[in-house]
N, C-alpha and C positions, 0 to 999 in steps of 0.2 A: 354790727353786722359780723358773721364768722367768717373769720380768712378763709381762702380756697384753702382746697384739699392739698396738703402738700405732698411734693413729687415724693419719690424713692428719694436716699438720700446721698447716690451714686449715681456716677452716669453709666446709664449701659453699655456692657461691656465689649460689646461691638462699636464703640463711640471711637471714632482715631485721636491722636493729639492733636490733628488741624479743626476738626469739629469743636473739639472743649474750647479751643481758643476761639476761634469766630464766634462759641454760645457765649464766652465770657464777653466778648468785648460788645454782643448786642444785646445782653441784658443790661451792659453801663447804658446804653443807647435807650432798652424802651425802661431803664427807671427813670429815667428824664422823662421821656413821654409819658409815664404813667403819670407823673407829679404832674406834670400839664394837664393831663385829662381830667384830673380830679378835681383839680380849680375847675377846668371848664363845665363837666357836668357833677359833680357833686351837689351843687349849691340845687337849691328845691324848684322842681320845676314850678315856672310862672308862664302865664298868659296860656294861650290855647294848648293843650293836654293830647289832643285827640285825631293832631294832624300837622301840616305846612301853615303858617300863618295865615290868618286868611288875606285876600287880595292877590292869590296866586303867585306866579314866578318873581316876578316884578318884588312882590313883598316878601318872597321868601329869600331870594337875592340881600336885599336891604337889610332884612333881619338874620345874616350870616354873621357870626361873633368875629371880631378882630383878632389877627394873626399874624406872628411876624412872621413875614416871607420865608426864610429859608427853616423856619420848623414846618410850615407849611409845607414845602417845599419834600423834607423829610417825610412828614406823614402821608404824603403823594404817592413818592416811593415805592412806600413802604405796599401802599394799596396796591400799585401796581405789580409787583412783585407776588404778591401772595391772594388777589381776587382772582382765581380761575377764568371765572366766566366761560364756562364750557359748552356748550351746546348737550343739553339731554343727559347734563351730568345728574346722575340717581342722587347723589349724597348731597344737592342744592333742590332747593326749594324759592320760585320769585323769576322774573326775568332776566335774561341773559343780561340786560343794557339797563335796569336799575342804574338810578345816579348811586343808590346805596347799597354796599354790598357789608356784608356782618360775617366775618370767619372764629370760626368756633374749636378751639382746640380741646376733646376731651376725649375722656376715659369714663367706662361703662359702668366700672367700679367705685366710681365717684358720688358723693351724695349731693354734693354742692350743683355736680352737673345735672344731676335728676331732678332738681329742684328749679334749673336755669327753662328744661324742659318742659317740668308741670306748672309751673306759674309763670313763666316770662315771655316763652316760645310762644304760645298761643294767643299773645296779645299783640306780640309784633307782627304775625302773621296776619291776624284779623285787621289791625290800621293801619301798617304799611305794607307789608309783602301783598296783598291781594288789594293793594292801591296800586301796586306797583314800583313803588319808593325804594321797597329795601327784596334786597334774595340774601338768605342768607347759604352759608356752604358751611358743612361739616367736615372735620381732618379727625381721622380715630390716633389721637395721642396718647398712646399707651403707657400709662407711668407707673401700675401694679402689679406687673408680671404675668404669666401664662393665661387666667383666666381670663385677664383683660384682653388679652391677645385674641385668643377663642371668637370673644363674644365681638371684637372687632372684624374679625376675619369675615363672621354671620352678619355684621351687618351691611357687610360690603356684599356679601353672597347674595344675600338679599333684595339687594338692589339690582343686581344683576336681572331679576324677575320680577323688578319695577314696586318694589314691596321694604326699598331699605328706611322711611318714613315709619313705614307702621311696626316695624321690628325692630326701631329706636324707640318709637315710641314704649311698644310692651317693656323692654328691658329695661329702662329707666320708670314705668311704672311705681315701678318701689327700689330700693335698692337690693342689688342682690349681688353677691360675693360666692366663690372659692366653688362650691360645689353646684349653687344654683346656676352655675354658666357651664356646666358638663355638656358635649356635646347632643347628650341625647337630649338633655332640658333645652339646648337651643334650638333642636329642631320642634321640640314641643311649642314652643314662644313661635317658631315662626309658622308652623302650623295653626295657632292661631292671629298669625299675621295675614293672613292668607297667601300665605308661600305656596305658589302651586304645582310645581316641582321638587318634591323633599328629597329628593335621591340628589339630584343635579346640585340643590342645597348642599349639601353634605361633599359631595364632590369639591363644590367652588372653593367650601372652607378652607381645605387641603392644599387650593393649587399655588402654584406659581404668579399666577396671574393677582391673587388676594395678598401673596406677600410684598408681589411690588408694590401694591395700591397704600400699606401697611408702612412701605418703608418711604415711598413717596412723602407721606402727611408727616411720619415722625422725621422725616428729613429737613421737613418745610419748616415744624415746628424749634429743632433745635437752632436750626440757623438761624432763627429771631432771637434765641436764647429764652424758650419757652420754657418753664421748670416746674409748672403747677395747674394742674384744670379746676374748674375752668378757665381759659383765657378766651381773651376777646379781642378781635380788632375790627375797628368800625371805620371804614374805609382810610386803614391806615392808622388810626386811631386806638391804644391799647385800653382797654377795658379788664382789671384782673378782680377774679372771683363770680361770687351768684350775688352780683347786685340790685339791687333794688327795681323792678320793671322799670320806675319813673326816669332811672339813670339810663334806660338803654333805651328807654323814650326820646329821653330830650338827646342821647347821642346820637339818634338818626335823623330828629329834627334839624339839630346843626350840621350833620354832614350832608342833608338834603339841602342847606338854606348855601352850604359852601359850593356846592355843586351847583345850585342855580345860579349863584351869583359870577361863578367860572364861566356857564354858559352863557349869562346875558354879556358877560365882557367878552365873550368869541373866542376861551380859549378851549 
């Protein structure tokens, strides 16, 4: 399988030295947890493919994989710190109270991510985001410079006019780079997004309001010590690259069988 898209090879230059340290010492932290997840879902999904075990809570509880407490404990954390769970946030898709939430750090100029989009996305959505299992939430982590910025800003803009879904969608489409993310080409893309305000479009791009949104997600992302998209965290849980659907299957299975089984115990 081909690694993620690697980041820049510097940190940006707005990064302070308390930043570089905190990303340093929490990428020591999720390559531990990457090595764990890979053991956990790497291995070939078995038994039911297409949902929660069957026999409901009871048996999804039972079939929660073993954990030691205090990694557990971590990957908790970790969920809580960085699952939004917003009310009417544009850039999630799935219910606010999912046991499972899926955080997605990317970049537009990413091919690995356009590929997590056109084959992955529409399967977790179809079995568990409209079971109601899983929501997943999108962070624009920008790791290719201006363009990527652009077309981050549009898709936040986007959203603003309830349309940032289908103006993900288009741009990841195919990949596109450097001059197909001009601003007049993003308002073309959102135009057939059905952006229905193009002026107000174009406005949002610019504002203040899109760069906080901007510097929010890449705030979020470096303080985990994020350094490549796509990444993935599955409630707590790191996921790095455009893996294989089966893997991001069986990751919401088990974090849906760990969440029932927290609920049937009353915590």
């Amino acid at each position: 399988m081909p690694a993620s898209t690697p980041s820049r090879s510097s940190t940006p230059p707005a990064a302070s030295p308390a930043r570089k340290l905190a990303a340093i010492g929490a990428v020591i932290a999720l390559v531990v947890a990457v090595l764990a997840i890979g053991i956990a879902v790497g291995k070939a999904v078995e038994g039911d493919r297409d949902g929660a075990p069957a026999g409901g809570a009871e048996a999804a509880a039972s079939a929660a994989p073993q954990e030691d407490p205090a990694q557990q404990k971590m990957y908790d954390d970790l969920a809580r710190k960085t699952s939004r769970r917003e009310a009417g946030d544009p850039l999630a898709v799935g219910k606010k109270d999912a046991p499972v939430v899926l955080v997605e750090y990317a970049d537009y100029q990413c091919s690995f991510c356009g590929r997590f989009t056109r084959e992955t996305q529409p399967e977790l959505i179809k079995k568990y985001v409209d079971a109601g299992t899983l929501r997943i939430e999108f962070r624009n982590f920008t790791v290719f410079g201006a363009d990527s910025e652009r077309a981050a800003r549009a898709s936040w803009a986007a959203g603003q006019q309830g349309r940032f879904w289908q103006l993900h969608d288009e741009l990841y489409d195919r990949t596109r780079k450097g001059d197909a993310l001009s601003e007049d080409k993003l308002v073309d893309l959102a135009r057939a997004s059905g952006v229905p305000d193009l002026g107000k479009f174009r406005t949002d791009i610019k504002s203040k309001a899109a760069e906080r949104a901007l510097k929010r997600d890449q705030d979020e992302g470096y303080g985990l010590g994020v350094q490549s998209t796509p990444s993935f965290l599955v409630n707590g849980r790191p996921v790095s690259g455009a893996q294989p659907t089966e893997v991001f299957a069986q990751a919401v299975k088990d974090a849906a069988a760990r969440a029932a089984k927290r609920q049937a115990a009353g915590k």
